[in-house]
C-alpha positions as CSV (number, residue, x, y, z in Angstrom):
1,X,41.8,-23.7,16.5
2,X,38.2,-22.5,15.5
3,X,36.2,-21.3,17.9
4,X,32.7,-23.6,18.5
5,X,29.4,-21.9,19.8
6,X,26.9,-23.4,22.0
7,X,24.1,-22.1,19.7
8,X,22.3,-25.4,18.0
9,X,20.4,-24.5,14.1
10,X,16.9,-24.2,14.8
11,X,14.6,-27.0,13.9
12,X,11.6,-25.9,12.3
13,X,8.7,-28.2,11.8
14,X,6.1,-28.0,8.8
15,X,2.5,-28.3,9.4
16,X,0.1,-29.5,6.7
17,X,-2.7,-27.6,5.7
18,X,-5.4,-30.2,6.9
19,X,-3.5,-29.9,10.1
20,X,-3.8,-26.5,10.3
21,X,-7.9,-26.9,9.7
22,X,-7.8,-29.1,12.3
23,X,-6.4,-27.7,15.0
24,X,-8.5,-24.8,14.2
25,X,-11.6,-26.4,13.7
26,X,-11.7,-24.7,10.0
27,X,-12.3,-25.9,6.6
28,X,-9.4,-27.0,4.3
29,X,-10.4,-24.6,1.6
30,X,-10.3,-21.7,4.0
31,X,-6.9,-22.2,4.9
32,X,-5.7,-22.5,1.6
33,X,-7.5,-19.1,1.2
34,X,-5.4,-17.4,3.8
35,X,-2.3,-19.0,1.7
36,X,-3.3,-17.7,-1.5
37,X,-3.7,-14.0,-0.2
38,X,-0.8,-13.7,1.7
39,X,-2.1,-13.7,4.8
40,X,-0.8,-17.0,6.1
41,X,2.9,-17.8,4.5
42,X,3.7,-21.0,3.2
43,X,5.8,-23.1,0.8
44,X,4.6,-24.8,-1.7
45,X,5.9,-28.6,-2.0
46,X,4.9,-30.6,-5.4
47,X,0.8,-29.8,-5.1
48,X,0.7,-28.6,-1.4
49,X,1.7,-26.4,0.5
50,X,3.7,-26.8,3.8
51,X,3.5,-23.3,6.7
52,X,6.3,-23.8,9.1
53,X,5.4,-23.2,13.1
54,X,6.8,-20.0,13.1
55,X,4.9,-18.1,10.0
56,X,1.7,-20.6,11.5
57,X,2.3,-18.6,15.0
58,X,3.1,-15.5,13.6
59,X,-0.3,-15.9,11.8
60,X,-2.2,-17.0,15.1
61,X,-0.2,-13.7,17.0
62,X,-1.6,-11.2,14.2
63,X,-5.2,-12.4,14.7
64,X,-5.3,-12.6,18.7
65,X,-7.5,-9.9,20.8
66,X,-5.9,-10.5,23.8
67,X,-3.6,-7.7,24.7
């Protein structure tokens, strides 16, 4: 009989990028800027693009001052 793990897939959720302006109090366009240079990774889905929560908090981690 196969063996089963306890470990679950990990759900990842999607952010938009007017969510992403929002909850940083940013322009759309400047978001979209971060996406086009690499600096903020995201997927691109028919005309938009989608950043999962873990490249959106890796993004928020790179940029924080706190130690």
């Amino acid at each position: 009989m196969p063996k089963t793990t306890d470990t679950h897939p990990l759900l990842v959720t999607y952010l938009t990028v007017e969510e992403i302006a929002t909850g940083l109090r940013m322009d759309v366009e400047t978001i979209r800027s971060y996406i086009r240079s690499g600096s903020l990774k995201a997927i691109r889905m028919g005309r938009q693009y989608r950043v999962s929560s873990i490249d959106y908090q890796d993004f928020l981690d790179e940029r924080s001052t706190g130690h």
